[in-house]
C-alpha positions as CSV (number, residue, x, y, z in Angstrom):
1,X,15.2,-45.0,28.5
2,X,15.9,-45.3,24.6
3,X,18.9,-46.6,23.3
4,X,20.2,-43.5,22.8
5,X,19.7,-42.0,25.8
6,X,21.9,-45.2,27.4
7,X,24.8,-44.2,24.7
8,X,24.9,-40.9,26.2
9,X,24.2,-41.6,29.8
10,X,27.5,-44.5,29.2
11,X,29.2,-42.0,27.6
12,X,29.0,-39.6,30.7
13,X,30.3,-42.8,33.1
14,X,33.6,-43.2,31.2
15,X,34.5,-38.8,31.8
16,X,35.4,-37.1,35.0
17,X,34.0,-34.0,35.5
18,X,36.9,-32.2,34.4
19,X,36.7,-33.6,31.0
20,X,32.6,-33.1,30.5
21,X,33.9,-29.2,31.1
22,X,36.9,-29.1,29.1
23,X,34.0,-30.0,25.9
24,X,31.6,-27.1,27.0
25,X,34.5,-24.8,27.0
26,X,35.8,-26.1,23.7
27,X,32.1,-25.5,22.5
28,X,32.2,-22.0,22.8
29,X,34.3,-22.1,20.1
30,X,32.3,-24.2,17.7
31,X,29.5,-21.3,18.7
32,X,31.5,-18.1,18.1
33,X,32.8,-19.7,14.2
34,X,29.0,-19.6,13.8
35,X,28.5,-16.4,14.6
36,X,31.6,-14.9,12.4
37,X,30.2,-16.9,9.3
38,X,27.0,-15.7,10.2
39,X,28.6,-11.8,10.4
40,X,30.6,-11.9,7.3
41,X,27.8,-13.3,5.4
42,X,25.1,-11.3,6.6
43,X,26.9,-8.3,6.9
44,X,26.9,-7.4,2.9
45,X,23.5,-8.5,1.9
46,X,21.7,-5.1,2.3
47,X,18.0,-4.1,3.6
48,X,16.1,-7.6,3.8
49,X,12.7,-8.6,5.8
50,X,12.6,-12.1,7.3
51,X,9.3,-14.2,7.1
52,X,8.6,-16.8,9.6
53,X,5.8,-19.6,9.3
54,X,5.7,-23.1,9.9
55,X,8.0,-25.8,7.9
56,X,4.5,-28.0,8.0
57,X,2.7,-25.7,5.5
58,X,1.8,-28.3,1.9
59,X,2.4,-25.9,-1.1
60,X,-1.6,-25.8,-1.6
61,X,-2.3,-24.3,1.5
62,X,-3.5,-20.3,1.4
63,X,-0.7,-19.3,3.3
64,X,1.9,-20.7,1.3
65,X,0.9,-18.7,-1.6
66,X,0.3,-15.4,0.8
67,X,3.7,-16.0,1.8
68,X,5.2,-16.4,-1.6
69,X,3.0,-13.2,-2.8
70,X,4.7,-11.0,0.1
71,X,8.1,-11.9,-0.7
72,X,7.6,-11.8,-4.5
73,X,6.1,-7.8,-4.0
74,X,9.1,-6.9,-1.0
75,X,11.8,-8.1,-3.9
76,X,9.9,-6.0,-6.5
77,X,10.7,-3.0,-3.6
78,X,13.9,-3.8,-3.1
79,X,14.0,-6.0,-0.4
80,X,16.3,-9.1,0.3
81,X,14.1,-12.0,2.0
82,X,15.3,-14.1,4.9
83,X,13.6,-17.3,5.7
84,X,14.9,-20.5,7.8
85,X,15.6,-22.1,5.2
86,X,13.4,-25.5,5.1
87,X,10.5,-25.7,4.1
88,X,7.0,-25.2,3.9
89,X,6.6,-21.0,4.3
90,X,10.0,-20.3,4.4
91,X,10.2,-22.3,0.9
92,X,7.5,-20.4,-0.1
93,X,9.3,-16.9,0.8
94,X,12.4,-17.9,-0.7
95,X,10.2,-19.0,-3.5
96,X,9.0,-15.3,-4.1
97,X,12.1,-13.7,-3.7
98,X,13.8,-16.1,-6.6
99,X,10.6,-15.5,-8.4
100,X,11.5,-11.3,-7.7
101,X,14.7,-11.5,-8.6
102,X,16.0,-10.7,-5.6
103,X,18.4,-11.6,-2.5
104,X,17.3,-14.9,-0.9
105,X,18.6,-15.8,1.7
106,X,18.6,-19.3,3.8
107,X,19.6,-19.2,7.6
108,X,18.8,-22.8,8.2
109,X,19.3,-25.6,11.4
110,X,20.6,-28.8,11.9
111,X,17.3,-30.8,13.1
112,X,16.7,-34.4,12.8
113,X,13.5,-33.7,10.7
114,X,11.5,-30.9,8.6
115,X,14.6,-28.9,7.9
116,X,16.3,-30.0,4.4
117,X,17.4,-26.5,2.8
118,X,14.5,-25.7,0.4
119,X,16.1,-25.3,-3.5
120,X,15.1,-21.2,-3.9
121,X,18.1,-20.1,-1.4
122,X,20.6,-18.4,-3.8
123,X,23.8,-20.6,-3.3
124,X,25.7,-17.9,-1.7
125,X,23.3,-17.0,0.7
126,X,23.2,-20.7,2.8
127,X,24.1,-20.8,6.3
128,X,23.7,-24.0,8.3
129,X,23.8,-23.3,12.3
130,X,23.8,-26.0,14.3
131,X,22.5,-23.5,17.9
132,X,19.1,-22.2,17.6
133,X,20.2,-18.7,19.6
134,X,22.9,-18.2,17.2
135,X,20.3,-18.6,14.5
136,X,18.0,-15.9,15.9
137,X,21.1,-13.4,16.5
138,X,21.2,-13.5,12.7
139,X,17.4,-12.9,11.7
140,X,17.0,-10.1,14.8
141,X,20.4,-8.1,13.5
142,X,20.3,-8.6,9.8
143,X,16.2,-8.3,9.5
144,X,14.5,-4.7,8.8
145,X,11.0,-6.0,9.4
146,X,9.6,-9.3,10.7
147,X,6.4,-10.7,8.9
148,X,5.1,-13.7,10.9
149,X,3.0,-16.0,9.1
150,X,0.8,-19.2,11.0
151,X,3.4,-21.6,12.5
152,X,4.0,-23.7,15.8
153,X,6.3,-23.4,18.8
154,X,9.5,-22.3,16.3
155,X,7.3,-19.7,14.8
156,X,6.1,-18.5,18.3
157,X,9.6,-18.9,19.6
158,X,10.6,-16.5,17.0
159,X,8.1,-13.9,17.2
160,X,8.7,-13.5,20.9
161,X,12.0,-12.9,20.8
162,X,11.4,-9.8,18.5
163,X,8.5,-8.4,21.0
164,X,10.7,-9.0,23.6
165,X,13.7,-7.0,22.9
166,X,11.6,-4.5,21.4
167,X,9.8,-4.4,24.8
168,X,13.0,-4.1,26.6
169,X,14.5,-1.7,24.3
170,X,17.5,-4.0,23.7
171,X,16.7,-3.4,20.0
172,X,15.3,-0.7,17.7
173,X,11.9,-0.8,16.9
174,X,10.9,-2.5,13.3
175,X,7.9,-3.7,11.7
176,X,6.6,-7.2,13.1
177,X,3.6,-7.7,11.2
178,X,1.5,-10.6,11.6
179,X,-0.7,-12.6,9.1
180,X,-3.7,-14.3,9.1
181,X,-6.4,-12.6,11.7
182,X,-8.1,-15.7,12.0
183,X,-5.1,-17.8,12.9
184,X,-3.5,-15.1,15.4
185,X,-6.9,-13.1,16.6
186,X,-7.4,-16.2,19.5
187,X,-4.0,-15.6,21.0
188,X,-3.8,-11.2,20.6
189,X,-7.3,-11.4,22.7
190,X,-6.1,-13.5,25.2
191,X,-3.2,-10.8,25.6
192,X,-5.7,-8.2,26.1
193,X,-8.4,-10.2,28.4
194,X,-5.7,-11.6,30.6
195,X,-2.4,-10.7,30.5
196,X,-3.4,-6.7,29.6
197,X,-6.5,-6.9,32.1
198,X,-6.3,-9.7,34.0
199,X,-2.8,-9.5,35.4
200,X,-1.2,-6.5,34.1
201,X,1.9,-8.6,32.9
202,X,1.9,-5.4,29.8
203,X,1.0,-2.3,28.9
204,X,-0.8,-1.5,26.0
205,X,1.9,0.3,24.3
206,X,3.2,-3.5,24.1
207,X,0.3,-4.2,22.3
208,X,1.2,-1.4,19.5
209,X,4.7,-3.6,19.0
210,X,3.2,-5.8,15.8
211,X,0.4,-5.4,13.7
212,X,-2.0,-8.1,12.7
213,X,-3.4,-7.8,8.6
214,X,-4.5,-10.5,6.2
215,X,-3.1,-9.8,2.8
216,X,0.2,-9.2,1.3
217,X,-0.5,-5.3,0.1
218,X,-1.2,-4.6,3.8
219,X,2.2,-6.3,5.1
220,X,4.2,-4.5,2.3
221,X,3.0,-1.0,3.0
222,X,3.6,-1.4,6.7
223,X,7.2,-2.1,6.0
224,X,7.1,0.5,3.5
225,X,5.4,3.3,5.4
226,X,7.8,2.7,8.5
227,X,11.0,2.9,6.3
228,X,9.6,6.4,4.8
229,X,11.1,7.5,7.9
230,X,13.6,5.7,8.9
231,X,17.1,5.3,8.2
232,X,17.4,1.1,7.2
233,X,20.8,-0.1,9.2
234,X,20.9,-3.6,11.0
235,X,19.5,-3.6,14.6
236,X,22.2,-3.8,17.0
């Protein structure tokens, strides 16, 4: 055990049980202040796509720049751009929407590492939340479209969630477009071959949920082909 881990566990010894559930209950409201920020500031920024990728990505890497590109042509649209925040491809996104012109927005996370807000978030449009689930309320009810670029468990964490309550109807359906065939083609086949086959854990109208291209034209017109038809209004 770490010296941290002894600070909490003494910390624990000195409150009754009473006490450890009078903090969770003041918690809540630490949680719902997040959310009403999250609300008011959300609430006016108009249509926006959110791109998701991994904080790890060096600014010479081929998906920073494919990131950038996509943001750069969604601004030129009309589009605000909502990233995490840090950096790597979300700098890169929030690069490209400066870059446009257009809203750029930073829905960031308190995280001992990889998270320092990126400098291409306009000033206004900062929030710091300090619960991850909190976080993703914001990108699933303030995004029109969800444009997934290479990232790790956050990334995957992320794009889930959207399938998910797509799958379960708990939202209306938007674009989720991922990029990179190469990166994503290992994981969309091992849907098919095991859970689609295998086990039957989804159907394959679960499959037609996101879309897998490789360059930034393709990812725009999705968005913009979908909207053609529909009215843009957050999810839930």
């Amino acid at each position: 055990m770490n010296k941290k881990e002894d600070l909490v566990k003494d910390a624990f010894k000195t409150k009754t049980w009473n006490e450890i559930h009078t903090m969770d209950s003041w918690r809540v409201f630490k949680i719902i202040s997040e959310f009403v920020e999250g609300y008011e500031k959300l609430a006016r920024i108009g249509p926006c796509v959110s791109l998701f990728g991994s904080a790890r990505t060096k600014q010479d890497n081929k998906y920073y720049t494919l990131a950038e590109e996509i943001a750069f042509k969604l601004t030129i649209k009309g589009y605000g751009i909502i990233t995490g925040g840090g950096p790597g491809i979300m700098e890169a996104a929030n690069k490209g929407a400066f870059r446009g012109r257009g809203k750029s927005v930073g829905i960031n996370i308190d995280l001992p590492f990889e998270q320092k807000a990126n400098d291409y978030i306009d000033p206004d449009k900062l929030i710091m939340f300090d619960h991850f689930f909190v976080r993703k309320v914001m990108f699933m009810k303030y995004a029109q479209g969800f444009i997934v670029l290479p990232g790790g468990f956050g990334t995957f964490d992320e794009l889930f969630e959207a399938i998910t309550l797509i799958q379960t109807k708990k939202i209306g359906k938007f674009p989720i477009i991922m990029i990179g065939k190469k990166y994503w083609s290992g994981l969309i086949d091992w849907m098919k071959k095991t859970m689609l086959e295998e086990e039957s854990n989804i159907s394959w109208e679960d499959l037609e949920i996101f879309n897998l291209v490789d360059t930034a034209d393709e990812a725009v017109n999705l968005i913009d082909v979908f909207y053609s038809k529909y009215l843009l209004r957050p999810n839930f």
